[in-house]
N, C-alpha and C positions, 0 to 999 in steps of 0.2 A: 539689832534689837536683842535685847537681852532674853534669856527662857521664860524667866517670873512673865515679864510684859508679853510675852510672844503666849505663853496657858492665858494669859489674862485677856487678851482682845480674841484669838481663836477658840475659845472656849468647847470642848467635844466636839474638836475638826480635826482632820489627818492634815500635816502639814509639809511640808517638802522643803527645807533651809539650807541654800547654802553654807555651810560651817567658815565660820571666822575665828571662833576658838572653842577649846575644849579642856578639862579641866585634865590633872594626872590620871581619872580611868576613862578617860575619852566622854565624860559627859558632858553634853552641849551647855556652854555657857552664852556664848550670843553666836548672832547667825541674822540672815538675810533672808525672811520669807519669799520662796520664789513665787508657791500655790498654797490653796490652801482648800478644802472640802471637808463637806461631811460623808462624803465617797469617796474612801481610798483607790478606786481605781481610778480617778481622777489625778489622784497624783500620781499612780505609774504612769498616767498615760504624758504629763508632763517628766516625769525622769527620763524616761526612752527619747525622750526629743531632745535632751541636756547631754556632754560630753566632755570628759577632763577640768569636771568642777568634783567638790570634795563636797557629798549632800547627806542629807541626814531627813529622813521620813521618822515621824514622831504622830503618836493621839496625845491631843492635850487632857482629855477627859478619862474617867475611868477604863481600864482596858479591859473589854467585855472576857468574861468565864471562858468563852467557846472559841475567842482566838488564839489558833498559832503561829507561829514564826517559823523562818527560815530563812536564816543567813549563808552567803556565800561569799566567797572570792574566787572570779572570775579565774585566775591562774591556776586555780585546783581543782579545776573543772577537764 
């Protein structure tokens, strides 16, 4: 599924896609909804069950004020 179609049927949901392709700065061009919620713990709780898939967690909707981030790799840990 494409991104356009994937913001468009999940609409302000957290989503969890398997990656099928990515453009040259790695942003998601299509992909394979695995879950999908309006509670992102929802979707950790489906990553942690997943293993040597290449996933991408995305909000289709505006990204509220009071969220932050935190990325990692596992090896530089």
């Amino acid at each position: 599924m494409r991104w356009k179609e994937i913001v468009k049927k999940f609409k302000d949901e957290w989503v969890l896609i398997e990656i099928k392709e990515v453009d040259e700065n790695y942003n998601l061009k299509e992909g394979e909804v695995i879950a999908h919620s309006k509670d992102k713990s929802k979707i950790y709780e489906q990553l942690l069950k997943l293993k040597d898939k290449n996933m991408y967690i995305e909000y289709t909707g505006k990204i509220p004020e009071d969220l932050a981030v935190v990325l990692y790799h596992e090896e530089d840990i």
